[in-house]
N, C-alpha and C positions, 0 to 999 in steps of 0.2 A: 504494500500500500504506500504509495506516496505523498507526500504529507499535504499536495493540494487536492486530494481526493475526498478529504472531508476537513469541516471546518466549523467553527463559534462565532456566532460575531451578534451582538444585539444592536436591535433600533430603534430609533429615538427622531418621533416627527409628532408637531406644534402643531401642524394646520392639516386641518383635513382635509382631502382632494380624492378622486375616484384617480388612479394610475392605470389607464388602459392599454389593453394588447404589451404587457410588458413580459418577455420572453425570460422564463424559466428555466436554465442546462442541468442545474440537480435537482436532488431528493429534497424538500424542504420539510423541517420539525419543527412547529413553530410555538411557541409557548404564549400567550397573550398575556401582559402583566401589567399594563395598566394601557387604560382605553376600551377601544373594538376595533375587531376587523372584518370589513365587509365585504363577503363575495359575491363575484357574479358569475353564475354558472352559462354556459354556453347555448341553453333557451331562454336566455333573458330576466331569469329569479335570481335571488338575492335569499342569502344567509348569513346572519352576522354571529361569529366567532366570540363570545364576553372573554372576558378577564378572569383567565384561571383555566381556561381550556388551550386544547392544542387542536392546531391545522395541520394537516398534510399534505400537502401539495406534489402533485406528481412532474417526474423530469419531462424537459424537452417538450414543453407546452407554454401558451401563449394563454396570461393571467391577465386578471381584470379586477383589482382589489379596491379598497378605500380604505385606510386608516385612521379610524375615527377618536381624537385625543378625549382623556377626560374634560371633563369641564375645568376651566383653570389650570389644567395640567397638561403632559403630553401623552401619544399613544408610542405603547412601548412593548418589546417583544424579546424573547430570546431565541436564538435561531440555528439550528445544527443542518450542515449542506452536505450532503453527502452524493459525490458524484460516483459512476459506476455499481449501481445498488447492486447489478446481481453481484458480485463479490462477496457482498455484505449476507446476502439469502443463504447460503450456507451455512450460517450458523444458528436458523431459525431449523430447532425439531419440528414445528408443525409449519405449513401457509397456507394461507387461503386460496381457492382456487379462482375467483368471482376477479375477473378482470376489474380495473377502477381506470378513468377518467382524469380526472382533475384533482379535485379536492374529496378528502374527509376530515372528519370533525367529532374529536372527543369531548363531549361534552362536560362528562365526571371521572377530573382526572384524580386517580390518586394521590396525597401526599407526597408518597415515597416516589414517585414519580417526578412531579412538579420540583422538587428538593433536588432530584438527580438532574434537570433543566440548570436548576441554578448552580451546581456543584462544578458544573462542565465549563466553567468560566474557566477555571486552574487549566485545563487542558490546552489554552488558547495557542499559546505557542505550543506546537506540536514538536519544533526540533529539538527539545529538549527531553524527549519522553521518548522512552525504547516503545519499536515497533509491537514488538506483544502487548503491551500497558493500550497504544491506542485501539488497535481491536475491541480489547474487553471492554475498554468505558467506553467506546463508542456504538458500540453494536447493544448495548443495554435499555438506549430508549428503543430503540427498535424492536427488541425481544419484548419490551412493555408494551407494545403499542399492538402489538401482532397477539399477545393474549389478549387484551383488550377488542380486539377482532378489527384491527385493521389489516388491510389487504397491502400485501406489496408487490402482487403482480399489475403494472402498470400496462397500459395500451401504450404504446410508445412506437415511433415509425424517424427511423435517421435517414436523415436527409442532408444535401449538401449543403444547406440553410444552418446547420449547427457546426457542421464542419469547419465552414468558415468563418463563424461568429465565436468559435474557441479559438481558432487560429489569429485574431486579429486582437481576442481578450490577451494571447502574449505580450502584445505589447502594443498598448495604445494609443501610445505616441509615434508612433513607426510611421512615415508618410508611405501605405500602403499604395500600391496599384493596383489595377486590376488586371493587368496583364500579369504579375508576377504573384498574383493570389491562382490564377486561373493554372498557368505553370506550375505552382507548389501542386495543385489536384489534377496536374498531366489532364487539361482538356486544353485545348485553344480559346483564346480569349471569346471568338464569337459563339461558341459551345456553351463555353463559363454562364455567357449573359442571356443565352435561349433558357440555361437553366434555374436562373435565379427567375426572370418575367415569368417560366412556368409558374415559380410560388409567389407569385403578386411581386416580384419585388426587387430594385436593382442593387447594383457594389455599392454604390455613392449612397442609399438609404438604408444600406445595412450598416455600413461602417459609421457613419453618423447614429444608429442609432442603438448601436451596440456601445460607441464611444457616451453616449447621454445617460443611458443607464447604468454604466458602470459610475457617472458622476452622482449621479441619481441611490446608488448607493453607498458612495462614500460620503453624501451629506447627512445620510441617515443614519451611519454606522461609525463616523470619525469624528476627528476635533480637524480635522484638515480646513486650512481657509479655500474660499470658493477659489483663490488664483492658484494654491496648489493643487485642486482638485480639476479644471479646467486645463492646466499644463498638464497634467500627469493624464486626461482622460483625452489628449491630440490636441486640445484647442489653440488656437494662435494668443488670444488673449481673452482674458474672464468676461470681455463686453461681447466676442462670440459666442461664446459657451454659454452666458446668461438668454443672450438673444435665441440659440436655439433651442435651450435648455423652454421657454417660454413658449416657444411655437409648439415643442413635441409635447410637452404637461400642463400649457395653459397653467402654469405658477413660475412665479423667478425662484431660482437656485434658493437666495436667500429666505423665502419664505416660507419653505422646507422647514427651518430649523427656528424660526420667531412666529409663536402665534401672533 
């Protein structure tokens, strides 16, 4: 296991906004600890998540959530990512067999559970912790959540759409082309681009919006100021980053983090 295959990291947002078609590459476990989280399932219903349950959210799908902060306060979450789940399934004695979609939702979580959410902070830095140690504390909510009757066989279909949206999360400052993306996955550039218009969508609005979401979550999840987070996410300057950050989320960067 390599140590970006799975990960901690919680979040922290002031203002509430609905974050649409925002792409998902791992496992998400999500603990709600103060506020709500609202979902939108893909016929158009809503389910809100309270404070003291967990979501799960399936990889490799396209999410539609809101963060809804307390009154006076913010909404806040803890949050374990786990990429390459089936690795992970081996160590579950029983699974469910009932394919899942998108999201589920524990509604009565245990204590001992909730407690092991919070305990998972220690782990953050993973380089410091022999690989057997992260298995066992990682694979634990899992094991909880699967007696709890959640499912981890996911509907899931790879596509060159995530292919190159990890490819570009290497390094997001990289002034990508699309001729030398198209090379790295041996097709020709005019191949490349028959196959991204097949999934709605070209180079120039993936990598812009691959690059906003990853700023999108580092205003969530850091103390980063918006110009370190706009440099480090490709931007030329924080007044780009803000300005498109605006168009794709309809909020400015800064409003993320100040009700």
């Amino acid at each position: 296991m390599s140590e970006n295959q799975v990960s901690f990291f919680k979040v922290n947002q002031k203002t509430p906004i609905e974050l649409s078609n925002i792409y998902n590459n791992a496992m998400l476990l999500i603990l709600v600890t103060s506020g709500a989280k609202v979902i939108k399932y893909e016929d158009g219903t809503y389910q809100t998540v309270e404070k003291g349950q967990v979501l799960v959210i399936s990889p490799k799908k396209f999410i539609t959530v809101n963060n809804q902060p307390e009154k006076n306060g913010a909404y806040q979450a803890i949050c374990l990512s786990y990429k390459n789940i089936s690795q992970w399934l081996k160590y579950l004695q029983k699974q469910h067999r009932r394919v899942v979609s998108h999201y589920q939702v524990v509604k009565s979580v245990p204590n001992d559970l909730v407690n092991l959410f919070y305990s998972m902070e220690q782990y953050q830095d993973l380089s410091t912790i022999p690989q057997e140690v992260k298995y066992h504390k990682f694979i634990e909510p899992v094991i909880w959540l699967s007696l709890l009757g959640i499912s981890f066989n996911f509907k899931t279909e790879g596509t060159i759409y995530n292919d190159v949206r990890e490819l570009i999360s290497t390094n997001l400052s990289f002034r990508w082309k699309v001729s030398d993306v198209a090379k790295h996955f041996c097709y020709s550039e005019a191949t490349f681009r028959r196959k991204l218009h097949a999934l709605n969508t070209s180079f120039s609005n993936l990598l812009i919006d691959v690059r906003l979401e990853a700023g999108l979550f580092l205003l969530q999840t850091s103390t980063q100021s918006i110009t370190q987070i706009s440099l480090k996410c490709g931007f030329a300057t924080p007044s780009h980053f803000t300005a498109a950050f605006k168009n794709r989320f309809d909020i400015t960067p800064k409003k993320i983090r100040v009700a």
